[in-house]
N, CA, C and O atoms as a Tripos MOL2 file, in Angstrom:
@<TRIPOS>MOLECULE
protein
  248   247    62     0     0
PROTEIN
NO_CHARGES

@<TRIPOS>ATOM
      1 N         -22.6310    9.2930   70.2560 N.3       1 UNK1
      2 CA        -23.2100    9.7150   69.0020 C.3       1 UNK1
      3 C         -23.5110    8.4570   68.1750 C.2       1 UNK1
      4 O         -22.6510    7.5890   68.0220 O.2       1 UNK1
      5 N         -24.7110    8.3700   67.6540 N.am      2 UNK2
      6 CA        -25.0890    7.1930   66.8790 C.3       2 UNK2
      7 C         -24.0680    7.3880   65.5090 C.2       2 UNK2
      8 O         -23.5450    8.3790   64.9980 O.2       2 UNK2
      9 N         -24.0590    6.0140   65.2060 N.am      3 UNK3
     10 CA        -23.2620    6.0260   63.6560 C.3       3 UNK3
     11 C         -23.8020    6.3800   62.5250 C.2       3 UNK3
     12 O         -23.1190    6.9010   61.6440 O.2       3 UNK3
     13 N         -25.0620    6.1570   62.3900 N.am      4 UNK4
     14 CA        -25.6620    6.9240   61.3110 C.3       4 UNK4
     15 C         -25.1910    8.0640   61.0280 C.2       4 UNK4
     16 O         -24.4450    8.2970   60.0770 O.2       4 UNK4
     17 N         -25.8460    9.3520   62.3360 N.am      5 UNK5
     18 CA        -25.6760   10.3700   62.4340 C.3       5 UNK5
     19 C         -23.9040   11.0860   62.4370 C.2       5 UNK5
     20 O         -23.5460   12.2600   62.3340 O.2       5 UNK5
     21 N         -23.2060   10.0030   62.5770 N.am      6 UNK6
     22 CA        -22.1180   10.6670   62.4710 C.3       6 UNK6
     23 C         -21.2720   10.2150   61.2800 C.2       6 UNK6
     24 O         -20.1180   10.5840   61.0620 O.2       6 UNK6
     25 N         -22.0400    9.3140   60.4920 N.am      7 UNK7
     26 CA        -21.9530    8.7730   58.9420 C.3       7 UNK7
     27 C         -22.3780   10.2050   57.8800 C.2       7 UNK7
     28 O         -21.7480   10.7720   56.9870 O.2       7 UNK7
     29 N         -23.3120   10.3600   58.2900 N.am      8 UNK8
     30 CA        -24.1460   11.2980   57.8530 C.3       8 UNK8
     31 C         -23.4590   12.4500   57.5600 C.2       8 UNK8
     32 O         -23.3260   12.8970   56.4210 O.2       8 UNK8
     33 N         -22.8430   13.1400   58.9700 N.am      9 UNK9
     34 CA        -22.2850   14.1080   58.8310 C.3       9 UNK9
     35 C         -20.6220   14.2140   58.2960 C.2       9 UNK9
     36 O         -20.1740   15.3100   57.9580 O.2       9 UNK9
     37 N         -20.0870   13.4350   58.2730 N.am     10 UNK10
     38 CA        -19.0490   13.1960   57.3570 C.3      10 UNK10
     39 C         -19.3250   13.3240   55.9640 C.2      10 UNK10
     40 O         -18.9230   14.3420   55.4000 O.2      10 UNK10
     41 N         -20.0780   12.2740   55.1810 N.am     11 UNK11
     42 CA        -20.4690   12.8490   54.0030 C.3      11 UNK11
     43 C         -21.5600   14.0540   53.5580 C.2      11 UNK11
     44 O         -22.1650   14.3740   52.5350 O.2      11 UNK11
     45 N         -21.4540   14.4930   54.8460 N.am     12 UNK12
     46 CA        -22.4410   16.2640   54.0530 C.3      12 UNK12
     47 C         -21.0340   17.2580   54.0510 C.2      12 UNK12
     48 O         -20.9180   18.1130   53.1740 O.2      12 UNK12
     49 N         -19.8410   17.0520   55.2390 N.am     13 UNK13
     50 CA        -19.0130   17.6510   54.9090 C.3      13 UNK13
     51 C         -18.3430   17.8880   53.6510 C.2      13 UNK13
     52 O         -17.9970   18.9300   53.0940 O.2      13 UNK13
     53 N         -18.2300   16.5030   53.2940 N.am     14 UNK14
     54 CA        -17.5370   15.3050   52.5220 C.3      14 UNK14
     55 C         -18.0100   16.3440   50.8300 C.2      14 UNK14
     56 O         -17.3930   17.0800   50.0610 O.2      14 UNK14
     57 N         -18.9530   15.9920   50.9060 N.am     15 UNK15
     58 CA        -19.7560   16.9430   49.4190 C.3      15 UNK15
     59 C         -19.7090   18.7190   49.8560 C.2      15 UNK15
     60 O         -19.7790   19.4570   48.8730 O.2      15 UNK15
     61 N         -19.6330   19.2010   50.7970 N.am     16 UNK16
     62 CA        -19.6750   20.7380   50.9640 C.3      16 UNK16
     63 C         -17.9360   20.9290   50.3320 C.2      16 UNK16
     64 O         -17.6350   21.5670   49.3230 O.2      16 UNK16
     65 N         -17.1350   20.3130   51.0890 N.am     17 UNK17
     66 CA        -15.5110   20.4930   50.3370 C.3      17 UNK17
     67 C         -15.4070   20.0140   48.9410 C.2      17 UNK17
     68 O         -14.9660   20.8240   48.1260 O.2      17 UNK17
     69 N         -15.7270   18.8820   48.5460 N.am     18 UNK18
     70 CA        -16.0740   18.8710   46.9680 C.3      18 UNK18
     71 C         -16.0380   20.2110   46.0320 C.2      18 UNK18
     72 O         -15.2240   20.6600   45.2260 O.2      18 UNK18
     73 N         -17.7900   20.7930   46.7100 N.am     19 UNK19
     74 CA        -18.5990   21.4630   45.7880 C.3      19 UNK19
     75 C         -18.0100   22.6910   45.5600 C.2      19 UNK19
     76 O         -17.9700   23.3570   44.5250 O.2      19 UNK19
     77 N         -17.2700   23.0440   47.3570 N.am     20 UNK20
     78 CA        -15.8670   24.5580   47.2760 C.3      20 UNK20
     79 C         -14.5330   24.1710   46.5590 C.2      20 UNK20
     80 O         -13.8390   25.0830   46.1090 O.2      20 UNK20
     81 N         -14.0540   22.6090   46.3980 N.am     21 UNK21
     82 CA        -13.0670   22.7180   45.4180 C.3      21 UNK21
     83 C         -13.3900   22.7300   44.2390 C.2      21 UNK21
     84 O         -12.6450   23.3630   43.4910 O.2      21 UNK21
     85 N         -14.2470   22.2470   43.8160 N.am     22 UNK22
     86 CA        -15.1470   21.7880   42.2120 C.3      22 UNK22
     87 C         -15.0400   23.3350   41.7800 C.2      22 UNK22
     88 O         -14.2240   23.8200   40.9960 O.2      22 UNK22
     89 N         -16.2780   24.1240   42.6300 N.am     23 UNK23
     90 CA        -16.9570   25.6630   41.6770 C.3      23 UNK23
     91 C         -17.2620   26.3310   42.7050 C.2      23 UNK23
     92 O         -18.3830   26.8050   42.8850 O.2      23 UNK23
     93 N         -15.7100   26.5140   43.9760 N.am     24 UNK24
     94 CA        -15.8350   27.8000   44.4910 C.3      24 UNK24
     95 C         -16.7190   27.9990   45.3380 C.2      24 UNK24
     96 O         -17.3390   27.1150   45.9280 O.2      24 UNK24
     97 N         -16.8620   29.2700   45.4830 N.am     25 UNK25
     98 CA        -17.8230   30.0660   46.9150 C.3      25 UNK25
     99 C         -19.5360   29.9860   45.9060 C.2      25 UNK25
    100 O         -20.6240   30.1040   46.4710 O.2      25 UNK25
    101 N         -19.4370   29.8520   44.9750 N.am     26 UNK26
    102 CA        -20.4850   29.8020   44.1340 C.3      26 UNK26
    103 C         -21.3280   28.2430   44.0880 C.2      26 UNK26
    104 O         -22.4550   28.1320   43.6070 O.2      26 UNK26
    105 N         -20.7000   27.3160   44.5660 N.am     27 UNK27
    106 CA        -20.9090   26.2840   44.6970 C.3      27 UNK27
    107 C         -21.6240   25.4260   46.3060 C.2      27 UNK27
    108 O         -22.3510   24.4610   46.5440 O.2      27 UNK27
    109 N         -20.8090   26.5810   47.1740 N.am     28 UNK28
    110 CA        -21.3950   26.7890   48.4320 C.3      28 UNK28
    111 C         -22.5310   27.5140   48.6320 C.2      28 UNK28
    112 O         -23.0920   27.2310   49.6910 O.2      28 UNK28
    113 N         -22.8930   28.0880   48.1810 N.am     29 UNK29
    114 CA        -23.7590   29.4710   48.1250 C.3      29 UNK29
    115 C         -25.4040   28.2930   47.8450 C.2      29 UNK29
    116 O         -26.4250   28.3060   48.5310 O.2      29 UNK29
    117 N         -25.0710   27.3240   46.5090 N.am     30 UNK30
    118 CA        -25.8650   26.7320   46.0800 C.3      30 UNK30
    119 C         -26.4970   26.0230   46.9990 C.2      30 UNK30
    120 O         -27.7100   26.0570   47.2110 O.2      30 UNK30
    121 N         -25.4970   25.2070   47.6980 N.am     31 UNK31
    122 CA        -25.5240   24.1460   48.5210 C.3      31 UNK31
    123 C         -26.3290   24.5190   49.5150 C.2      31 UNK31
    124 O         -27.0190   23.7480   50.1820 O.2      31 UNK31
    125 N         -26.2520   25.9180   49.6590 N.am     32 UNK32
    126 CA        -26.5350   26.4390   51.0340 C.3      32 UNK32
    127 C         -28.1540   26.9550   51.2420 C.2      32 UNK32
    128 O         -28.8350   26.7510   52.2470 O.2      32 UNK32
    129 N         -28.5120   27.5720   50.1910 N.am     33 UNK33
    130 CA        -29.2960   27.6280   49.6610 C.3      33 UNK33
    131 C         -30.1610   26.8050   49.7610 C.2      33 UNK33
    132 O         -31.1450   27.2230   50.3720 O.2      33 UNK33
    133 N         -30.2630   25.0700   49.1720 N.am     34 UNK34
    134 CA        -30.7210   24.7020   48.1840 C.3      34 UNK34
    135 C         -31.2490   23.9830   49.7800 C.2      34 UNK34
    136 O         -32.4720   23.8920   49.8860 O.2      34 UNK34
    137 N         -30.2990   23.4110   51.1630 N.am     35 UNK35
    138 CA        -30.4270   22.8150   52.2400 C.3      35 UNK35
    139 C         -30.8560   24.0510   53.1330 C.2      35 UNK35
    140 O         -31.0210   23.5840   54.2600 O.2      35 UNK35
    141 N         -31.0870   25.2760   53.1510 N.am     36 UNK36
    142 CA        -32.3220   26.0890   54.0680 C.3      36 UNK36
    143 C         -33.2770   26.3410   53.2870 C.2      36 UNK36
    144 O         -34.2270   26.8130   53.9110 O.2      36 UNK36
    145 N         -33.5220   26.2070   51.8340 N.am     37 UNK37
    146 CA        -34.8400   25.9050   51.5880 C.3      37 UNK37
    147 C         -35.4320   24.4610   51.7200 C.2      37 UNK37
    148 O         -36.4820   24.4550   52.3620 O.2      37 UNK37
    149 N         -35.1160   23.5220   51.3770 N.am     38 UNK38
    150 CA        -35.4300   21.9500   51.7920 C.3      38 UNK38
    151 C         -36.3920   22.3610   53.5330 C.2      38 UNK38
    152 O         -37.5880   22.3390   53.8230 O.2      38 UNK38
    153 N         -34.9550   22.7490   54.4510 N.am     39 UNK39
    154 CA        -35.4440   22.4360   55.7360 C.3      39 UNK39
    155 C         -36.5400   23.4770   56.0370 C.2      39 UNK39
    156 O         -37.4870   23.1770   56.7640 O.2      39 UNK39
    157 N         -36.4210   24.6920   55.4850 N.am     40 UNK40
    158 CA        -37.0170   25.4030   55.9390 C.3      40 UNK40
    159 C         -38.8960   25.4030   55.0320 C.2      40 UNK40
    160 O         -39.9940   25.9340   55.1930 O.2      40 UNK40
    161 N         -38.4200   24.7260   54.3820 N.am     41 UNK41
    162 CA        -39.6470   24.1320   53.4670 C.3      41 UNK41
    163 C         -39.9210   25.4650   52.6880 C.2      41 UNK41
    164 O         -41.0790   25.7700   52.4040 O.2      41 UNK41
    165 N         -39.1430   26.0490   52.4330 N.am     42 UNK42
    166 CA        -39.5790   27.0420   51.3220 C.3      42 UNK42
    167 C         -39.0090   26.8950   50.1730 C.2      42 UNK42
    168 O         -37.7800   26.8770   50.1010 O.2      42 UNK42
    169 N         -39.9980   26.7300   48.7940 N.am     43 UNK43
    170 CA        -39.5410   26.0930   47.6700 C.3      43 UNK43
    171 C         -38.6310   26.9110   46.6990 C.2      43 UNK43
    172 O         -37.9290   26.4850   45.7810 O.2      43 UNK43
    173 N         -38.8960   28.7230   47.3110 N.am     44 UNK44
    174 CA        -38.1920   29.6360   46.3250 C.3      44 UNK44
    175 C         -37.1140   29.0490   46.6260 C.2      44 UNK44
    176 O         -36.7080   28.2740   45.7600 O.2      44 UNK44
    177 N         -36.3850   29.1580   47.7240 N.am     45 UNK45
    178 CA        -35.0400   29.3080   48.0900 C.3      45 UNK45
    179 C         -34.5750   28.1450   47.3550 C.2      45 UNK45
    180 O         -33.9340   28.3870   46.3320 O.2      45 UNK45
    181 N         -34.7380   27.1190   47.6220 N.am     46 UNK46
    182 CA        -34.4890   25.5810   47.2920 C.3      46 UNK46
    183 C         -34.2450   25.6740   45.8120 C.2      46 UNK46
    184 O         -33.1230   25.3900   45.3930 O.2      46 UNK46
    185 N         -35.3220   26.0960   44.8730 N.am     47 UNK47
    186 CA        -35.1550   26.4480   44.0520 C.3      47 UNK47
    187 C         -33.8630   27.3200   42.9980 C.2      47 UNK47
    188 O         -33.3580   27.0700   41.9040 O.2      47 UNK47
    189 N         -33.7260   28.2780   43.8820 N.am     48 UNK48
    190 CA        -32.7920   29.1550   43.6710 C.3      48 UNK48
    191 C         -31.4050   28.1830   43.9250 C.2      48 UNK48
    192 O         -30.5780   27.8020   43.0980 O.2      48 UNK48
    193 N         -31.4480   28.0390   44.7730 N.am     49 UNK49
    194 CA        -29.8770   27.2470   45.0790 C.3      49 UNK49
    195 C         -29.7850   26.0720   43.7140 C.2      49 UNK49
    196 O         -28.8470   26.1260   42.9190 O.2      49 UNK49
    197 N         -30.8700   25.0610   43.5990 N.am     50 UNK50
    198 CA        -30.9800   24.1900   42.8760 C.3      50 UNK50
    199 C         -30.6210   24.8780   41.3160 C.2      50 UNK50
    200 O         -29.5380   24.5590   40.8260 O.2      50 UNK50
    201 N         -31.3440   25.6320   40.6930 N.am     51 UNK51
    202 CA        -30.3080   26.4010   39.9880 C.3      51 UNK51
    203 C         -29.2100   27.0010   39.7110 C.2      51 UNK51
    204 O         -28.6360   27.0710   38.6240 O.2      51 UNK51
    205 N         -28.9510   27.3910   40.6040 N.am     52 UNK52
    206 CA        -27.3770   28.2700   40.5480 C.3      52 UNK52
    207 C         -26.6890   26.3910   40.4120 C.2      52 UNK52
    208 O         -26.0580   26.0320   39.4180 O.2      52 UNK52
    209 N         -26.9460   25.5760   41.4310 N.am     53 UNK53
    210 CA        -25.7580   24.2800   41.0120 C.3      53 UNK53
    211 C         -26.2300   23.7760   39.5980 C.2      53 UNK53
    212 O         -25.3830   23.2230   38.8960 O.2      53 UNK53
    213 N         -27.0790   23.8710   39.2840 N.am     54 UNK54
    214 CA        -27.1280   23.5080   37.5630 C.3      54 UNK54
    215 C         -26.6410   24.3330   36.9660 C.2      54 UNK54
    216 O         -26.0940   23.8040   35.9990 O.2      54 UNK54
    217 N         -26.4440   25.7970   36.9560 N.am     55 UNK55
    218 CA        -25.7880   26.5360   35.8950 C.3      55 UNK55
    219 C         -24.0330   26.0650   36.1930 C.2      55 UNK55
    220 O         -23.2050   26.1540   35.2860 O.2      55 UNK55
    221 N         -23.7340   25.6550   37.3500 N.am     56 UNK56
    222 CA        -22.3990   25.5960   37.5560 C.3      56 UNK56
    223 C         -22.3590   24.2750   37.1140 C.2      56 UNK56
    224 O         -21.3000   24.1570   36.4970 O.2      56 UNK56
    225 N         -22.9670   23.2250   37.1130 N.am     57 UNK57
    226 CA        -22.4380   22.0210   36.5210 C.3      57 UNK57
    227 C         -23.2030   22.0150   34.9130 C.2      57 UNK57
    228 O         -23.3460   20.9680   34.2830 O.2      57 UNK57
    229 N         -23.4730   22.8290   34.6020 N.am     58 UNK58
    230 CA        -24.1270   22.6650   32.7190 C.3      58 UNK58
    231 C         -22.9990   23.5040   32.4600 C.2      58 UNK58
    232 O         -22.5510   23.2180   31.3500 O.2      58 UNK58
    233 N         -22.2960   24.4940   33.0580 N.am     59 UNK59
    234 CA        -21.2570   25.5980   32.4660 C.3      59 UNK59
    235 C         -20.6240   25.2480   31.2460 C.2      59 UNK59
    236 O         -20.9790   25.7530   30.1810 O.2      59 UNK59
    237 N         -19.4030   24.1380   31.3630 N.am     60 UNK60
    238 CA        -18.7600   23.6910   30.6320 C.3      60 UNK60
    239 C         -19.0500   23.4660   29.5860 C.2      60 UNK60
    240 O         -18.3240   23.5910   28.6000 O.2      60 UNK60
    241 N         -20.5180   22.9760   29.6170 N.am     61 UNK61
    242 CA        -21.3800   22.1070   28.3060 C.3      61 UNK61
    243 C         -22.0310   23.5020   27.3770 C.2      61 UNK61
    244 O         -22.2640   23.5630   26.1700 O.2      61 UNK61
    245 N         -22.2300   24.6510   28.5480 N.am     62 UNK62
    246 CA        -22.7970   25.5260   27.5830 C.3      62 UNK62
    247 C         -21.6760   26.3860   26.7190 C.2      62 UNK62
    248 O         -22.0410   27.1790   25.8510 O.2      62 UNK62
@<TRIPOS>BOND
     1     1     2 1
     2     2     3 1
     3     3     4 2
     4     3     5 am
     5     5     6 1
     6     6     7 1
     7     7     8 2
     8     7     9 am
     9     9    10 1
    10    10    11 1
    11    11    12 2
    12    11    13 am
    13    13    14 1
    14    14    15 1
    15    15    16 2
    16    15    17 am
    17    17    18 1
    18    18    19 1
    19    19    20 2
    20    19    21 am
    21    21    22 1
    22    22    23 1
    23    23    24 2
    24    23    25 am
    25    25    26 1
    26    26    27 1
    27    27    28 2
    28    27    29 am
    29    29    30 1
    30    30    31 1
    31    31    32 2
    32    31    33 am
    33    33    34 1
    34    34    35 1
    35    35    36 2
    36    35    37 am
    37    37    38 1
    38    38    39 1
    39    39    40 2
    40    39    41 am
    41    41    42 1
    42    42    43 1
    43    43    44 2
    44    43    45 am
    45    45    46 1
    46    46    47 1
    47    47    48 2
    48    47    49 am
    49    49    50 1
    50    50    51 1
    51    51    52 2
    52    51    53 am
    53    53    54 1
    54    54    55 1
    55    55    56 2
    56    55    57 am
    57    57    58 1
    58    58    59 1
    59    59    60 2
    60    59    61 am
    61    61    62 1
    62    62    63 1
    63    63    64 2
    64    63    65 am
    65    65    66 1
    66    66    67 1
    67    67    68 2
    68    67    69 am
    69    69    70 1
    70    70    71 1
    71    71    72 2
    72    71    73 am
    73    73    74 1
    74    74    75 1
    75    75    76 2
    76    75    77 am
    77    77    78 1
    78    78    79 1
    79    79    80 2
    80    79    81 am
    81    81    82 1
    82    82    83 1
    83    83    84 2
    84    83    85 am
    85    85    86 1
    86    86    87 1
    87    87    88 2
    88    87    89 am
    89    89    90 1
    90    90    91 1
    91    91    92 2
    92    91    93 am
    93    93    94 1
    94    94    95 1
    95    95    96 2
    96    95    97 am
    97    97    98 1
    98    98    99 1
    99    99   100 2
   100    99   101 am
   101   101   102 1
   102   102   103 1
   103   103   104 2
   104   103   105 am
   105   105   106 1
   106   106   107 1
   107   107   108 2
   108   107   109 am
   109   109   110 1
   110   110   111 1
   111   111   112 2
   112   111   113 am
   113   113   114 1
   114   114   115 1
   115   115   116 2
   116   115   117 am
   117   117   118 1
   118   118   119 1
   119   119   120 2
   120   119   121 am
   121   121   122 1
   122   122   123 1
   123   123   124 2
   124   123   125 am
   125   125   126 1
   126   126   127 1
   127   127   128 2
   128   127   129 am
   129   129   130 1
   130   130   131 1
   131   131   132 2
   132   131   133 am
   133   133   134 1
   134   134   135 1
   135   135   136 2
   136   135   137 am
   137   137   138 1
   138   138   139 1
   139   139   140 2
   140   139   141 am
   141   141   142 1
   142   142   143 1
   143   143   144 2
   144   143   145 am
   145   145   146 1
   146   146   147 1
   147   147   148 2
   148   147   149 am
   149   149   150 1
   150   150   151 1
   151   151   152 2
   152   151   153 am
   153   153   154 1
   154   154   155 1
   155   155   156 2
   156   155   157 am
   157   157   158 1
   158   158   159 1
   159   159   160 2
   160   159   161 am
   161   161   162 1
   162   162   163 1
   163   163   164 2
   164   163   165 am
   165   165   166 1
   166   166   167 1
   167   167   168 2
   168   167   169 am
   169   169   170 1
   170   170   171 1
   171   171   172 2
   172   171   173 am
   173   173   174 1
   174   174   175 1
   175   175   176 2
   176   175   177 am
   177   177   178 1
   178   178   179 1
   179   179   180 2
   180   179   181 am
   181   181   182 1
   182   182   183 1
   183   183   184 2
   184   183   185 am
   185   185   186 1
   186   186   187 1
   187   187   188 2
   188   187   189 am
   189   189   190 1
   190   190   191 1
   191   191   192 2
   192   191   193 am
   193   193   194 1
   194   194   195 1
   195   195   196 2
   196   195   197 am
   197   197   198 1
   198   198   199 1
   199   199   200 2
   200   199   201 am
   201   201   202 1
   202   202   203 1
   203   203   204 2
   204   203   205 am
   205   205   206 1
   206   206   207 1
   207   207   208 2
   208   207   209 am
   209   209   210 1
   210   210   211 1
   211   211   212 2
   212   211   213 am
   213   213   214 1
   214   214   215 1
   215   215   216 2
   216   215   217 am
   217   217   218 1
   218   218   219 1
   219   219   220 2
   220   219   221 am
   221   221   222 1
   222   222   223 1
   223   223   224 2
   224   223   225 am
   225   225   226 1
   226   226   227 1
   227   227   228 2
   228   227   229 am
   229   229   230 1
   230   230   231 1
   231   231   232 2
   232   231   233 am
   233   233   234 1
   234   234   235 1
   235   235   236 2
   236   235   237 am
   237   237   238 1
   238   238   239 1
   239   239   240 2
   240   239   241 am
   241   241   242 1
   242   242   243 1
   243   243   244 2
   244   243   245 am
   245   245   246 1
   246   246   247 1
   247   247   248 2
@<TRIPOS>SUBSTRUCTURE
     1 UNK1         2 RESIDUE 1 A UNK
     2 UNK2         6 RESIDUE 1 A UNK
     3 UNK3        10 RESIDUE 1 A UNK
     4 UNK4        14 RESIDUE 1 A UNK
     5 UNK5        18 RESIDUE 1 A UNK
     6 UNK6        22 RESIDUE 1 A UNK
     7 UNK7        26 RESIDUE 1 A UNK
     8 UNK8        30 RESIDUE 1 A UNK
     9 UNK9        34 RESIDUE 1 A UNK
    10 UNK10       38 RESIDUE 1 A UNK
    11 UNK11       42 RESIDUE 1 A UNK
    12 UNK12       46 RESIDUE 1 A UNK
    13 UNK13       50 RESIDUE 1 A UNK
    14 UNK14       54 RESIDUE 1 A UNK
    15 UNK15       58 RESIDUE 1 A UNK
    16 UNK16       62 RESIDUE 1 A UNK
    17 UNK17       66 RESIDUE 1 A UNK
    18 UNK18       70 RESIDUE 1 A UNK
    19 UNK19       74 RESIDUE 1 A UNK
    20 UNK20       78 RESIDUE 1 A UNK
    21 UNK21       82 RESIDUE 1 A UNK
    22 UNK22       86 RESIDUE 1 A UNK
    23 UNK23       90 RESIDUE 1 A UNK
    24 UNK24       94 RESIDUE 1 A UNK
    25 UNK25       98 RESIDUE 1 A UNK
    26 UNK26      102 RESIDUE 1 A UNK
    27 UNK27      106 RESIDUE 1 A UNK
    28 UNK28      110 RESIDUE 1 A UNK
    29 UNK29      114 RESIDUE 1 A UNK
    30 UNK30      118 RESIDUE 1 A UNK
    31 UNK31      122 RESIDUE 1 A UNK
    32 UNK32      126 RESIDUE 1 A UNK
    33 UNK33      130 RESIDUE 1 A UNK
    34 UNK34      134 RESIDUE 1 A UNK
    35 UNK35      138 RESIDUE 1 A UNK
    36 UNK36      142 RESIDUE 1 A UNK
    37 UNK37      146 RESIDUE 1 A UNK
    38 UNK38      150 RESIDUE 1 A UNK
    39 UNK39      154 RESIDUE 1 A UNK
    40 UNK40      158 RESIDUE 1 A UNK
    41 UNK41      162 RESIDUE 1 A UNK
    42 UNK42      166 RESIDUE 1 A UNK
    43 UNK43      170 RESIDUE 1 A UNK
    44 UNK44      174 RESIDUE 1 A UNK
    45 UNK45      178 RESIDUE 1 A UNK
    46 UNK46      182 RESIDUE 1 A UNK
    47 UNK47      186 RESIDUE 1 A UNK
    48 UNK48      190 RESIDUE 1 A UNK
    49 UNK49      194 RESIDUE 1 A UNK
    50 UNK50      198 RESIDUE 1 A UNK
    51 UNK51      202 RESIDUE 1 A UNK
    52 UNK52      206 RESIDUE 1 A UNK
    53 UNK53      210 RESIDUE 1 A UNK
    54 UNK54      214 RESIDUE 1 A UNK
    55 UNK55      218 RESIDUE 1 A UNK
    56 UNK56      222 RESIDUE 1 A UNK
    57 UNK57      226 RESIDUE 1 A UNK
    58 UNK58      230 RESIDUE 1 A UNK
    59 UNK59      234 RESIDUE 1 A UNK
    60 UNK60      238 RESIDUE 1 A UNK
    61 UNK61      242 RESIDUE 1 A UNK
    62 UNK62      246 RESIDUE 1 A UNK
């Protein structure tokens, strides 16, 4: 396995456990979201996810 690729995948883990200790299944949901719209090149989805993690990281502030 190249090192990049297995650089790579450490820190996508690395931020997925973050984002479930940070803000929960709600935080995953985003994540999840936000990386099958990217790949899948559809902008709703991407969108959608990309929001839901802004309402969870503006929360506090609002």
């Amino acid at each position: 396995m190249p090192v990049p690729a297995l650089v790579f995948a450490v820190l996508v883990v690395t931020v997925e456990q973050l984002a479930q200790w940070e803000y929960g299944a709600a935080g995953i949901l985003g994540l999840l979201l936000l990386t099958i719209g990217i790949r899948a090149n559809r902008p709703g989805v991407s969108s959608a996810g990309a929001v839901l993690l802004a309402l969870l990281v503006a929360r506090p502030a609002l």
